[in-house]
N, C-alpha and C positions, 0 to 999 in steps of 0.2 A: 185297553191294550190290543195292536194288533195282533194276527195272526203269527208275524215274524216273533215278537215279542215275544210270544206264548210259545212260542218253540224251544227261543233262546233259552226262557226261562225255567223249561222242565226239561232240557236236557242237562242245561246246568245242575240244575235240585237232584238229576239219575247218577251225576257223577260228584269225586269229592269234593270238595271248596276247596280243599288245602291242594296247590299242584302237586306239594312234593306226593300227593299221594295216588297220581294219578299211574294206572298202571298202562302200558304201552302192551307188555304182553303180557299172558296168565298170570306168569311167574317173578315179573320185573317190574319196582316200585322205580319212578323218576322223584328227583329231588334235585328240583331246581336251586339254582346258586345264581344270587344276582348279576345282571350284567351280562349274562350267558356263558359265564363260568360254571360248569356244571360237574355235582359227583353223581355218580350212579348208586341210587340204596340198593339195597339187599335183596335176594331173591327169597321171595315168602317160601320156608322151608313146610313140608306135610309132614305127617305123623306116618311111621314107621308102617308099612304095610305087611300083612303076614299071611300065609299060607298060600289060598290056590289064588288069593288076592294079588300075590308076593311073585306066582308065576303068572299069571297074565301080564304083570307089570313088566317081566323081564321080556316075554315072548314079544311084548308093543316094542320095549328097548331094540332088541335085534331085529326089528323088521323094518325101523326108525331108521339104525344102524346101515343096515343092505340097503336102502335108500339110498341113504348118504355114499355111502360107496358106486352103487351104480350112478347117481349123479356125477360122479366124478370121472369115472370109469367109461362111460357108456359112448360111442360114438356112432348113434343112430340117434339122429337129429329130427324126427318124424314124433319121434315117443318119449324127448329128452322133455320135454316141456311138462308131461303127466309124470316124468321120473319126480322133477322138482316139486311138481304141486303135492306128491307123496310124501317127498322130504320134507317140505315147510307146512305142510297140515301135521303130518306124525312130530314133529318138533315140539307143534305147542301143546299135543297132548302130554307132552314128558314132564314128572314130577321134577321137583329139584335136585336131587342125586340123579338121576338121568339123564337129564338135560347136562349137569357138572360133567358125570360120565362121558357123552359123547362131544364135549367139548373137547375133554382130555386125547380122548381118540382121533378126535381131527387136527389138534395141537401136535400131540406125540406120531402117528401112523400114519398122515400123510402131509410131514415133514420133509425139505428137500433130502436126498442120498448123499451124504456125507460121504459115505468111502469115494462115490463118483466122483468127487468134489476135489478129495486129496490127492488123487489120483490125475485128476486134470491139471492140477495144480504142482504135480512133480515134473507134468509133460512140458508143461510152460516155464518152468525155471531151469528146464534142460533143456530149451533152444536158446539158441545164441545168436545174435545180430553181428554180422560182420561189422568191423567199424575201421574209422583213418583208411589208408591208401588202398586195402584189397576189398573195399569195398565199394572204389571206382570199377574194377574190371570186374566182378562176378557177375553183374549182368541178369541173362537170365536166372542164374540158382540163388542171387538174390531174389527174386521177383518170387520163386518155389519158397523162400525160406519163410517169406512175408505171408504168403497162402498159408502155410503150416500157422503161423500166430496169428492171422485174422480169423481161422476156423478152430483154432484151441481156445481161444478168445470166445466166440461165440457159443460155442458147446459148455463155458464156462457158464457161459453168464446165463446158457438154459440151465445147467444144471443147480444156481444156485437160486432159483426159482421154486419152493416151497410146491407140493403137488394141490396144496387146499387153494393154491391160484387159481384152478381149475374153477374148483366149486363157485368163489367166489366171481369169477368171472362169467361165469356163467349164471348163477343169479341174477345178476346184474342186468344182463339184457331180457328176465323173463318176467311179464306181469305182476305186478308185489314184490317184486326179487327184493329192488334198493331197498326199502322200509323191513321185510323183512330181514336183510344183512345190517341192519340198523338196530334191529331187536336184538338181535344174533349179539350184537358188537355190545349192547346194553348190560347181558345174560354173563358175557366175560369179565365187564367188567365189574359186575357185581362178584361175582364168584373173587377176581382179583384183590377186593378189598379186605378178604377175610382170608386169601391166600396167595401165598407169592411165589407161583410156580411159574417157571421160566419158562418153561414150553407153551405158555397161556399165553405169557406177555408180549412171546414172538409173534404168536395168532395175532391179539390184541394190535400190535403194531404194524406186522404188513395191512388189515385190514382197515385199522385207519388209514396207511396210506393209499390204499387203494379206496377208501371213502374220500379223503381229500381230492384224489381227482378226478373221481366223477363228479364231485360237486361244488366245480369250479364254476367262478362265476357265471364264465360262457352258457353252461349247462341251466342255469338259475334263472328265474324269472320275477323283474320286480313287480311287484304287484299294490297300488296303494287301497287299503283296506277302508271300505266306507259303509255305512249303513245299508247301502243296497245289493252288499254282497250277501250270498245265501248265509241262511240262519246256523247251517252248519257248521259254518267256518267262522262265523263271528263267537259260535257258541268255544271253538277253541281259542279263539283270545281272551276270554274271561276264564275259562279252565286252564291257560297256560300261563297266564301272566304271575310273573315271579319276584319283580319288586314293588309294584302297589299294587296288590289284589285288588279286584273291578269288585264295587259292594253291592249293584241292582243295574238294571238296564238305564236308569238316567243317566249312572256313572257310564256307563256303557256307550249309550249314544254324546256324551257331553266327550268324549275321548275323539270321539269317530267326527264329530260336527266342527263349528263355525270356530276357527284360530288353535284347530288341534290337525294335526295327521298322525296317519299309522301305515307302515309299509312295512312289508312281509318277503322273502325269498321262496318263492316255490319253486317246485321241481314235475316235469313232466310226470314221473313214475309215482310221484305222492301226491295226486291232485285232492286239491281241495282243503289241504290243509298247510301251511305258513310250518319250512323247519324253523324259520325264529325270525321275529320282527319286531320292532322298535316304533316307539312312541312319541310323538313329537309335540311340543308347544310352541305357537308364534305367540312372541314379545316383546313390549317396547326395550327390557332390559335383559341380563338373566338373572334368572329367578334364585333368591337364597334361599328359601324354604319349599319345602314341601304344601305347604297350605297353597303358595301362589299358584300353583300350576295345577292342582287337585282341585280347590274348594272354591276360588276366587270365581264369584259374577258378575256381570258375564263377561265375557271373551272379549277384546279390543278391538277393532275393525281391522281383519287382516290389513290393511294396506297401509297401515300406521307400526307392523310389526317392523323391529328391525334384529331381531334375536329367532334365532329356530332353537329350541332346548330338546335333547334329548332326553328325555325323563326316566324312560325304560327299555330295556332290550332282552328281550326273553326267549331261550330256545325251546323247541317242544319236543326234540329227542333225543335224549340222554345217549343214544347208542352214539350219538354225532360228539361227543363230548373230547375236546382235544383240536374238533378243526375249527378254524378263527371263521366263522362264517359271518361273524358279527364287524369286522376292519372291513369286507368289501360292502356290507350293507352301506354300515356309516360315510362312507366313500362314495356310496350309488347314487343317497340318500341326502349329501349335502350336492352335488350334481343339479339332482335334478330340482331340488328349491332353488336354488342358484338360477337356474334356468326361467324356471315360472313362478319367482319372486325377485327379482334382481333387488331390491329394495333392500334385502337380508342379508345383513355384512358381518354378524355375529352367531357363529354355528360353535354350541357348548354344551353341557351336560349339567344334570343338577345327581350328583350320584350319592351312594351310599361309600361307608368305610369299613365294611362288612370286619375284619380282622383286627380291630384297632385297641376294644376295648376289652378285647382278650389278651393285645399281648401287652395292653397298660397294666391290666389284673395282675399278669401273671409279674411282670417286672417288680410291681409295685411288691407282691409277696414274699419274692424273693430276696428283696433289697431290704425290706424288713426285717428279714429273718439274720442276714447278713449283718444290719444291724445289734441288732440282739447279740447278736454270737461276737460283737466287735467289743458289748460291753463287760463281758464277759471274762475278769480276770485271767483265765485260765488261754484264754484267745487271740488275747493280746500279745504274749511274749513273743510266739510264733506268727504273727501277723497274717494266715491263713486266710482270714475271711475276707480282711482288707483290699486281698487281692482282686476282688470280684466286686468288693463293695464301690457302689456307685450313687451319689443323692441325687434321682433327678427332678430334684425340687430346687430354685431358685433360692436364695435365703430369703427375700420378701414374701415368698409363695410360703414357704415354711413357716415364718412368723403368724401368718393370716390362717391359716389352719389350725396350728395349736393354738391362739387366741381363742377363735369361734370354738371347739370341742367341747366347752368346760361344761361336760352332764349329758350331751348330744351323741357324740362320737369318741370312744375310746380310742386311747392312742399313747406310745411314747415318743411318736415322731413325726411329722408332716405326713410322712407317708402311710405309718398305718391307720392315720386320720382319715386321709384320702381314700384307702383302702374301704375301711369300714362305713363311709359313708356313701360311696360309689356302689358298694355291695348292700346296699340296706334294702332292708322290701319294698317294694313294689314301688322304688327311683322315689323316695321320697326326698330325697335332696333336690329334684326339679319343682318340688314346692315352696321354695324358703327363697326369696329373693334375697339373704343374706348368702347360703351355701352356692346359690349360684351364681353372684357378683365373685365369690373366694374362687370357686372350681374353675371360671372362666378361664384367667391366663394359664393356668398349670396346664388344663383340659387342651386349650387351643394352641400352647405353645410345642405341648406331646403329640398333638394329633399331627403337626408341621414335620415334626423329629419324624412319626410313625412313616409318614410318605415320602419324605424325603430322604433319610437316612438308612431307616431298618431292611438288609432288601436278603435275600435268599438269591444262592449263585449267581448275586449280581446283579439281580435283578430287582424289582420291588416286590417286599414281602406281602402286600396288601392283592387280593386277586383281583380285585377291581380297578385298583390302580396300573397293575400288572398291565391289563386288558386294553386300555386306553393310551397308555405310554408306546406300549408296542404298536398299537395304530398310528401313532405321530402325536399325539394329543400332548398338551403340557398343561401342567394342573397352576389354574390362574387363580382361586379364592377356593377360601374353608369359611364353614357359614355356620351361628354360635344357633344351636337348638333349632337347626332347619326341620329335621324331625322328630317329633315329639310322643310318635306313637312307640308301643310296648317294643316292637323289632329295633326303631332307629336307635332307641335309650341302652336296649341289651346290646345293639352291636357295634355303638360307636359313641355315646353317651348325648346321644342328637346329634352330634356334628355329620354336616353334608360338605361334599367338595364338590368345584363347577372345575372344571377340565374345557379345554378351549383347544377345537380343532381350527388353526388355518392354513387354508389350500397352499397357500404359497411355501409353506415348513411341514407339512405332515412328512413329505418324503424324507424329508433331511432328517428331521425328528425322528422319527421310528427307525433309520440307519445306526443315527447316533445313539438310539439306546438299546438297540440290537448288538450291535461292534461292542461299544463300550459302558452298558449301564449306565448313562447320564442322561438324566431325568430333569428335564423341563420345567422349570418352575417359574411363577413372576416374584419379582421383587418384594413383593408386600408379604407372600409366605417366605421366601428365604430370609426374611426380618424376624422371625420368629423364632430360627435357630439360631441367629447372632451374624447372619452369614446376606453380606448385601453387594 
């Protein structure tokens, strides 16, 4: 092994395998979410401190505290740069109640001035625009009346500017600042999952905007990721990657070599490490399983590729969670193949359905139960449960389940057939090529309903699907037992879906399901809901 090797390898071994547990700061566990949909875990809570323990800890709080406030405050530009480096060293020594504390404090205390606000806002709805015929001759006391509302106007729109703009702008332009307001933005939103305090959420939301536009594309750097970049940063794509964990450096180099790419968005202020980058396969077709594009040897002779597969897209910082950094990637990213493959007429995804087989569980328990309660004399007269009751089981799919159960799978009904054998230890029904000839059409005709039908405010319920539809993408094939390992079986029952971006419809596409939720589909899945 070389020397690169032997780097990658023990720094990988210093840090956790699993990403979700990788920590960005002291305090803030990431937990990646495929596709680069991501939540923020929890901020590891200490054990209670006490005595002169209890006041050192407050004396760091308050001095943390005057920090943060003279960064905000200060305008001697000479000493502003050691104010900050005060603030964001004193930051990560803060435990968890400390760290929530001066959140609080910079959420609630330097908030924009509200009386200022109402106050400007009486001034503006008391000037009056002359209008119709006397406001040909006014002249100049028009031109006076106009100065009064372009400068009430403006005094408005300072004063509805939040004062932690300050800080955060200025961060921004100081060495570690952007990664540091990235931690910062990670630490909120952990705190926000266990709390839903509205002064948080305002933080929370001007600073993602104000993350969205610093790290606009302009800002960003593509970078294509190869064997010969430092061990550093290759050592963070094996530490970040969030939908097929990298197993050793052969996986490693076979990702980075001959009919694979990897490209990454970096940022001047985070050198050297990828906010999120994506995985690529050249192929004669696209691939339906996961085995093709993982295990398959060896690789085709790029110039016979005529499919680019996105296989993965992974961010590495939780604090960035909310801005789509991943729609300009895949945009940059079929560009520039396009460019230096023209050959490649086929740019599509081989993805996961991360959401799918929790809301089949859950339907499926429900309607069960619903059942039960239908047969139920006492339930009947009143028709109560009827109302909700739904079968979504075929009658042929119902037939072919209660058939096969007799000793296997308990049940009074197709569905809590299905139930119980979808739920059986450790996916034993993907053993039986009888249960998995039965499960196929139920399986593959739900998973069609799940993405095309199920959706949350209109949009698609599934986050990955969400993710890809919003970029332009329309979902062309769903593909039976693409993945087979312990994650694809728990989150989608192996079903994979291929999402097919083309240049000529992404814009139109992602308008159309931005405006109006209507979701792209091909023919062969919309056959699956009845619907052609």
């Amino acid at each position: 092994m070389n020397k690169k090797g032997l780097a990658i390898l023990m720094r990988t071994r210093m840090r956790p395998n699993d990403p979700t547990k990788l920590s960005l700061s002291p305090l803030s566990n990431s937990q990646g979410d495929p596709q680069g949909n991501h939540s923020v875990g929890r901020i590891i809570k200490h054990a209670p401190v006490e005595g002169n323990d209890k006041l050192s800890t407050e004396r760091e709080f308050e001095l943390v505290r005057e920090s943060m406030h003279s960064a905000i405050s200060m305008n001697k530009t000479e000493v502003l740069d050691a104010v900050l480096n005060d603030f964001s060293s004193g930051y990560f020594s803060l435990d968890y109640e400390n760290r929530r504390r001066l959140l609080l404090a910079l959420a609630k205390e330097y908030d924009l001035n509200r009386t200022q606000v109402r106050e400007l806002l009486k001034q503006y709805l008391g000037l009056e625009l002359a209008s119709g015929e006397d406001a040909q001759f006014r002249g100049l006391e028009e031109e006076g009346l106009l100065s009064t509302f372009y400068r009430t106007e403006r005094n408005l729109r300072h004063a509805l500017k939040p004062v932690y703009e300050v800080l955060f702008e200025r961060l921004n332009t100081h060495p570690g600042g952007l990664r540091f307001l990235s931690i910062l933005r990670a630490d909120i939103l952990s705190i926000l999952t266990e709390e839903n305090i509205a002064s948080l959420r305002a933080l929370d939301s001007y600073l993602k905007e104000k993350l969205s536009t610093w790290l606009s594309p302009a800002a960003l750097e593509l970078h294509q990721i190869t064997w010969d970049d430092p061990a550093s940063l290759l050592e963070k794509i094996v530490a970040y990657e969030a939908v097929h964990p990298i197993s050793n450096l052969i996986d490693l180099k076979r990702r980075l070599g001959v009919g694979r790419r990897c490209f990454g968005y970096l940022h001047p202020a985070i050198p050297g490490e990828p906010l999120i980058f994506i995985e690529v396969a050249l192929l004669k077709n696209v691939a339906q399983t996961v085995q093709e594009v993982l295990w398959n040897e060896p690789p085709i002779p790029e110039s016979e590729a005529t499919c680019a597969l996105f296989y993965s897209i992974s961010s590495t910082q939780p604090g960035l969670s909310g801005i789509n950094l991943g729609k300009f990637l895949i945009k940059r990213v079929i560009t520039l193949v396009k460019r230096d493959m023209p050959q490649i007429s086929t740019y599509a995804t081989l993805s996961p359905i991360p959401g799918f087989m929790q809301w089949l569980l859950s339907k499926l328990a429900s309607q069960s139960k619903f059942a039960e309660a239908e047969d139920m004399p006492e339930s009947s007269a009143d028709g109560s449960s009827s109302t909700f009751r739904e079968n979504i089981l075929e009658p042929e799919e119902e037939k072919a389940l209660m058939d096969s159960s007799m000793g296997i799978a308990a049940g009074t009904n197709g569905m809590e057939v299905m139930l119980s054998l979808l739920t059986s230890t450790n996916h034993e029904w993907t053993n039986s090529a009888e249960f998995l000839s039965i499960l196929k059409p139920p399986l593959m005709r739900l998973c069609a309903r799940y993405l095309l039908q199920e959706k949350k405010r209109g949009k698609a319920l599934d986050s990955v699907a969400n993710f890809h539809l919003q970029n332009g993408a329309m979902i062309e094939r769903i593909n039976w037992m693409a993945d087979r390992s312990e994650k694809g079986l728990r989150q989608s029952g192996g079903i994979m879906v291929n999402y097919v971006y083309r240049s000529e419809n992404i814009e139109e596409f992602a308008q159309s399901y931005f405006s109006k939720g209507h979701i792209r589909a091909s023919a062969d899945l919309h056959r699956y809901v009845g619907v052609i």
